[in-house]
C-alpha positions as CSV (number, residue, x, y, z in Angstrom):
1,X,159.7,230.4,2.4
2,X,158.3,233.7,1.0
3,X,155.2,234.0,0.4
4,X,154.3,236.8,-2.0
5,X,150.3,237.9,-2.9
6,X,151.4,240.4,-5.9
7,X,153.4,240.4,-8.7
8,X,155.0,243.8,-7.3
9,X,156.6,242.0,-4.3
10,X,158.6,239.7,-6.7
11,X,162.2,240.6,-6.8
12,X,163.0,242.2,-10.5
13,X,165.9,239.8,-11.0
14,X,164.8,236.3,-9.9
15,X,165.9,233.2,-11.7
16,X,164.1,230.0,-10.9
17,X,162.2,227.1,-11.7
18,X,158.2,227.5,-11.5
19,X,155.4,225.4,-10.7
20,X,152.2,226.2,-11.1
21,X,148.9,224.8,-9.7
22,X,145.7,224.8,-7.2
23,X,147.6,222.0,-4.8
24,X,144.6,221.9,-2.6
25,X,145.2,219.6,0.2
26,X,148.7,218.9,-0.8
27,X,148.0,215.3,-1.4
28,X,151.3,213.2,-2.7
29,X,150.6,214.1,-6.4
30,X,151.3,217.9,-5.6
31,X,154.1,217.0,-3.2
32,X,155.8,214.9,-6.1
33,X,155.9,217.7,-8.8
34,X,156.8,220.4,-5.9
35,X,159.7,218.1,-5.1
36,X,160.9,217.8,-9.1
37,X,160.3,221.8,-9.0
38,X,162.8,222.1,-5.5
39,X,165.5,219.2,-6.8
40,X,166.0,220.6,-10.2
41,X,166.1,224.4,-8.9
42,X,169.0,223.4,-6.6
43,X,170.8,221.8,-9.4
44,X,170.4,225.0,-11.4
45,X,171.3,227.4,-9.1
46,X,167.7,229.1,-8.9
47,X,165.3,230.0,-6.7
48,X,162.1,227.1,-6.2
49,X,158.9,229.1,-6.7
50,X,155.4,227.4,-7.3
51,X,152.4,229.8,-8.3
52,X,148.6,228.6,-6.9
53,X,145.4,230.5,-7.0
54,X,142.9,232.1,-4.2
55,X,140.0,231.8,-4.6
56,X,140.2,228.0,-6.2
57,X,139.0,228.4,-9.8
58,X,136.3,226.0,-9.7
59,X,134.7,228.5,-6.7
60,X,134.6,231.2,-9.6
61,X,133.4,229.6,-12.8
62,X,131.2,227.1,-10.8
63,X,129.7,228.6,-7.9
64,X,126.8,226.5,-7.8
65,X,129.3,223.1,-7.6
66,X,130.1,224.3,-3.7
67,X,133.2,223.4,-3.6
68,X,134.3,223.1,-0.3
69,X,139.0,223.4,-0.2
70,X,140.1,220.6,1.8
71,X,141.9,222.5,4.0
72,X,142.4,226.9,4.1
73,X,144.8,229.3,2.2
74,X,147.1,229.3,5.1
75,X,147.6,225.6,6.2
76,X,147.9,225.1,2.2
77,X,151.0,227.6,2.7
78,X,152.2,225.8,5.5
79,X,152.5,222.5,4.0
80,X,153.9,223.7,0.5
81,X,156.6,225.8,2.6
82,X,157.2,222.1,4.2
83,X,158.6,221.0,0.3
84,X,161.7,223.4,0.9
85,X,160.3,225.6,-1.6
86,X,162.0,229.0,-1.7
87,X,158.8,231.2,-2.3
88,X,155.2,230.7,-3.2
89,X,153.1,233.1,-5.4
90,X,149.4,233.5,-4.6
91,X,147.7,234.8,-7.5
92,X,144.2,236.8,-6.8
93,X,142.1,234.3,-9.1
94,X,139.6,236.8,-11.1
95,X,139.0,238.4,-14.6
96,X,142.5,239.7,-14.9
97,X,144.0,236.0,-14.7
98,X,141.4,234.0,-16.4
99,X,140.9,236.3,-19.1
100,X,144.8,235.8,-20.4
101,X,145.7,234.3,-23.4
102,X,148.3,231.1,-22.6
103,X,151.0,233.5,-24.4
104,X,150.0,236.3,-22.0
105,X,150.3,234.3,-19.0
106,X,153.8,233.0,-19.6
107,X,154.9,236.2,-20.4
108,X,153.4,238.1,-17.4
109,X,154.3,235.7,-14.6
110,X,156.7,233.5,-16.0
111,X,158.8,235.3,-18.2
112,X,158.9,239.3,-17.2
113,X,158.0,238.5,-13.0
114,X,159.6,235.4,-12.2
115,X,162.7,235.1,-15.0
116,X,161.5,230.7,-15.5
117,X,164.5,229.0,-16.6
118,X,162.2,225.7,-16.0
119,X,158.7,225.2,-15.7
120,X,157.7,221.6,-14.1
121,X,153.9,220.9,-14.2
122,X,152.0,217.6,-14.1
123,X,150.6,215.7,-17.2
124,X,146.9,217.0,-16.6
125,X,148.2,220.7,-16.4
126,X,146.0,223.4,-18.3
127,X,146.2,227.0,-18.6
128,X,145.2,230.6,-19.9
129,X,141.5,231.6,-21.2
130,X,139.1,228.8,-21.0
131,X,142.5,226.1,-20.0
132,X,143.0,226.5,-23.8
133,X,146.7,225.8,-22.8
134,X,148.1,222.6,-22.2
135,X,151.9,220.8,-21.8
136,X,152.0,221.3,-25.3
137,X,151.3,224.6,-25.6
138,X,153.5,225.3,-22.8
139,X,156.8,223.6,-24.2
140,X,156.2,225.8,-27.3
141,X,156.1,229.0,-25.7
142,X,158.9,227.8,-23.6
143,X,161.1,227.2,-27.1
144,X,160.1,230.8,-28.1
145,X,160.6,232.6,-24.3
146,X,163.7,230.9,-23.1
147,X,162.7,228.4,-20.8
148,X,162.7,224.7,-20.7
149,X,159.1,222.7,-19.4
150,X,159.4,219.5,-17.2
151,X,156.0,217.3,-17.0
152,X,156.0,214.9,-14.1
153,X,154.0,211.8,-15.0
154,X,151.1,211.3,-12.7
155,X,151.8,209.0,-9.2
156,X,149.5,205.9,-8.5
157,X,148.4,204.5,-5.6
158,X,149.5,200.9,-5.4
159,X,145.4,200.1,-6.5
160,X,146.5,202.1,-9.3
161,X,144.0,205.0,-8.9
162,X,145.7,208.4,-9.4
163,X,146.4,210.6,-6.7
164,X,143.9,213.6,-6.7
165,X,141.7,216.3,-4.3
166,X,138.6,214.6,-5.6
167,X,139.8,211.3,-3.9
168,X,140.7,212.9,-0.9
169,X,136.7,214.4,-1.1
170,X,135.2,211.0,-1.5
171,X,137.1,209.4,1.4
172,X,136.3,212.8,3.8
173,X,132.5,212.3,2.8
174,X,132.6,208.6,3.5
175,X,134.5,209.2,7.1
176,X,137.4,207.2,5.8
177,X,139.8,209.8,7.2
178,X,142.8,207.0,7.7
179,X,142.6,206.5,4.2
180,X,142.5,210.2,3.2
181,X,145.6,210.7,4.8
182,X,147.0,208.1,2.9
183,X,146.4,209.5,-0.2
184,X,147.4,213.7,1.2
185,X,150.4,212.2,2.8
186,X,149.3,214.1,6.1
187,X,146.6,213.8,8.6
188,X,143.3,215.9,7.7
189,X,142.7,219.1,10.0
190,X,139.5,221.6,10.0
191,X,139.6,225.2,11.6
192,X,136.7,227.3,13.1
193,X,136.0,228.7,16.0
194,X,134.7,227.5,19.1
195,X,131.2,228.6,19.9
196,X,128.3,228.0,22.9
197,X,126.4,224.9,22.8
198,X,123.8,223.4,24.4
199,X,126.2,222.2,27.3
200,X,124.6,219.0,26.8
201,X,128.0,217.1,26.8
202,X,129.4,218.8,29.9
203,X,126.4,217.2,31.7
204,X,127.0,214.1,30.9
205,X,130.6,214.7,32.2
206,X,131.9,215.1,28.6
207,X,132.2,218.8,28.1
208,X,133.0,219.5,24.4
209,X,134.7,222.7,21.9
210,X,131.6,223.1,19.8
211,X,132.3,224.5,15.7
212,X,129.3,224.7,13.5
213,X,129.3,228.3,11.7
214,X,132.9,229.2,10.0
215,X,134.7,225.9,9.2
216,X,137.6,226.1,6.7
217,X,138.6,222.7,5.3
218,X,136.4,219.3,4.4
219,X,134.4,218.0,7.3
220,X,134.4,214.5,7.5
221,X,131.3,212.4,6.8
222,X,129.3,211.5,10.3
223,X,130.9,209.8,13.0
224,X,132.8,209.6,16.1
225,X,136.5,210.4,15.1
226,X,139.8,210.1,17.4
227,X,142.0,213.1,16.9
228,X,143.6,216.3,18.2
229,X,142.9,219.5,18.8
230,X,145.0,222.6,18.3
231,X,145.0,225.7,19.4
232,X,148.0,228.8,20.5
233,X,148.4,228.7,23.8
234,X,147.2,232.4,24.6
235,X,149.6,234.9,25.1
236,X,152.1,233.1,23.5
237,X,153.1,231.8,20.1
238,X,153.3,228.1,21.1
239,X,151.0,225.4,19.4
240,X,149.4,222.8,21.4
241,X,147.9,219.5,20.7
242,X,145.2,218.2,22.7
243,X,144.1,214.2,22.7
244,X,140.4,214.7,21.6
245,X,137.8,212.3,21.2
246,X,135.2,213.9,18.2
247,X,131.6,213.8,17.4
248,X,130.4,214.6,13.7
249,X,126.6,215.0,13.2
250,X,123.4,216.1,14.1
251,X,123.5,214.9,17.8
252,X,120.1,211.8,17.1
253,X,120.0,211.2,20.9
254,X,118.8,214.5,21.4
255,X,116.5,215.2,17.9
256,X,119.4,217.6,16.5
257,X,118.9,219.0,13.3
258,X,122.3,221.3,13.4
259,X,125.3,219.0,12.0
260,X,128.4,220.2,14.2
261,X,131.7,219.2,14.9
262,X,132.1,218.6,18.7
263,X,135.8,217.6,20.3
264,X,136.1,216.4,23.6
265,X,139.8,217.2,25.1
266,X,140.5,213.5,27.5
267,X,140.0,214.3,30.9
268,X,140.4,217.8,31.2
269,X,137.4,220.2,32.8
270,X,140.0,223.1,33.0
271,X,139.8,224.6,29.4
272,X,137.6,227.3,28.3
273,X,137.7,227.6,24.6
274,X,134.7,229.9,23.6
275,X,135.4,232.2,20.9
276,X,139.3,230.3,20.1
277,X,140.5,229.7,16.5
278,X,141.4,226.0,16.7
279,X,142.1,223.4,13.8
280,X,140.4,219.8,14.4
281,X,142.7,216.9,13.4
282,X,141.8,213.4,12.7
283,X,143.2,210.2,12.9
284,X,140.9,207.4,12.9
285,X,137.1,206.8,12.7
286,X,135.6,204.8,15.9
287,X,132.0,204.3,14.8
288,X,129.2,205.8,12.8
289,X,127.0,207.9,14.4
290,X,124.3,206.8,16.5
291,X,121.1,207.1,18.4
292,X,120.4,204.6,21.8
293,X,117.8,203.7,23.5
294,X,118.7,205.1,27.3
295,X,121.1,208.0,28.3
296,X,122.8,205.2,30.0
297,X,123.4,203.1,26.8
298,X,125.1,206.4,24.8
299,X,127.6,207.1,28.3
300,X,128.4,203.0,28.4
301,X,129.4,203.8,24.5
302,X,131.3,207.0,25.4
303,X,133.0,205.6,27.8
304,X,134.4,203.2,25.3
305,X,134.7,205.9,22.6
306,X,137.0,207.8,24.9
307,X,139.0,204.1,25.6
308,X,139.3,203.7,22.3
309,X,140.5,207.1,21.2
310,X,143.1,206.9,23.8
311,X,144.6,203.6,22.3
312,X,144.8,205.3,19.0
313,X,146.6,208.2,19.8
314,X,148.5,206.0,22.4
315,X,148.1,208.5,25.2
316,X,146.4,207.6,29.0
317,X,143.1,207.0,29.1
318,X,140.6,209.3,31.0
319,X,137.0,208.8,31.9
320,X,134.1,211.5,32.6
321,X,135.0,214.5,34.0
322,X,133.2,215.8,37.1
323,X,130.3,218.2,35.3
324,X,130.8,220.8,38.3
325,X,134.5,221.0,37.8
326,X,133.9,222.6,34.2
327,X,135.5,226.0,34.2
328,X,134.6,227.0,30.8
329,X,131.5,230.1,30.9
């Protein structure tokens, strides 16, 4: 898939069928209209392009909301290249864009840039200064510049709830990541990077890849998590997934008042992450997070958090590692 960040980089004789919208998180509502955008671009002969926005336009008319994207730019790429789209158009979300008239819009992207023989958008689809335009507006415009407009009706869950990044939010902030995934269609991942801790958890012979200052995506609400860790092997361009067992909190045993996202790798002592990029996936939720009353209640409960997340992520299961065979600095 291309991927192109200005209008400029857009061939001057394209033909193709457009979508257009935010598709943060790329739950199964987006992938359902991308899919109608792909199908009926193949049967037309045309190139499959979808147009989404960065920065998210919520982050720039309401700052003080705090919107958090449920996963970065570039995993949001990822997963809309997955759809067999041809090319995706990032539009620089700012005064230039949101200042348009619906009729300036269309003609700009749609009509000069991308040459829309289709346009296929969902039912709640707005657009142009203050989302003045809607379906309606569009399929007019479309009868007076050429192209026709496809709205794909909205996709239920079977509990008959629609499909939306807001749902995907509530589940994150409860900790119901299995159920999050349900709705995206894909397991939930964070990225940051790894940075010095306390070394609390190597200690205790559970040495963990500390993130706390830079996460991109939604952290899950408090817990301990089974999932994965991935990170390029350095010096190469291979991707590796690590069986992880992960804390989200504060750290109560020990009075912490930093919430940080700590991932233990099973039994391995041999990695040294500081200062790695890594994404954080998750899977399931073990237990809420905790405080006990010895150091040797929380290792007993460890020690079945790292049974446990083994079992989920059917891999073998590891026990402490030896605190002195840590390599990491």
């Amino acid at each position: 898939m291309k991927t192109w960040t200005r209008l400029d980089e857009v061939p001057g004789d394209l033909r193709s069928v457009v979508t257009i919208g935010n598709f943060d998180g790329m739950h199964n509502g987006h992938a359902k209209v991308i899919a109608s955008c792909v199908d009926r671009a193949r049967r037309a002969g045309a190139s499959s392009v979808a147009i989404t926005f960065d920065p998210h336009p919520t982050q720039v008319h309401n700052p003080g909301v705090g919107l958090e994207l449920i996963f970065p730019l570039n995993d949001r790429i990822d997963a809309m290249a997955a759809t067999g789209l041809d090319a995706t158009l990032v539009v620089h979300y700012d005064a230039s864009v949101y200042t348009l008239e619906p009729e300036e819009f269309v003609v700009e992207f749609l009509v000069e840039r991308l040459g829309a023989v289709e346009v296929v958008v969902g039912e709640d689809f707005h657009f142009g200064r203050a989302n003045s335009g809607t379906v309606d507006t569009l399929r007019e415009l479309g009868r007076r510049h050429g192209f026709d407009v496809v709205m794909v009706t909205d996709i239920e869950a079977p509990e008959g709830r629609r499909w939306s990044s807001s749902w995907v939010r509530e589940l994150l902030a409860a900790g119901d990541v299995t159920g999050a995934a349900r709705v995206l269609g894909h397991l939930h991942r964070i990225r940051g990077t790894v940075e010095h801790g306390f070394k609390r958890g190597r200690e205790l012979g559970f040495p963990t890849a500390n993130l706390h200052g830079d996460i991109e995506g939604v952290v899950p609400g408090d817990g301990v998590y089974a999932g994965w860790v991935v990170r390029t092997v350095p010096g190469t361009s291979s991707t590796e997934f690590l069986p992880a067992a992960v804390s989200v909190g504060t750290n109560p045993q020990f009075d912490g008042d930093k919430r940080t996202v700590e991932a233990h790798v099973l039994g391995r002592s041999d990695l040294d992450l500081y200062g790695e990029r890594i994404g954080v996936t998750f899977v399931a939720r073990i237990r809420p997070m905790a405080s006990f009353d010895s150091v040797e209640a929380l290792l007993e409960q460890m020690d079945d958090d790292l049974r446990r997340t083994a079992s989920i992520l059917g891999v073998a299961v590891a026990g402490r590692v030896a605190p002195d065979s840590v390599t990491a600095g």
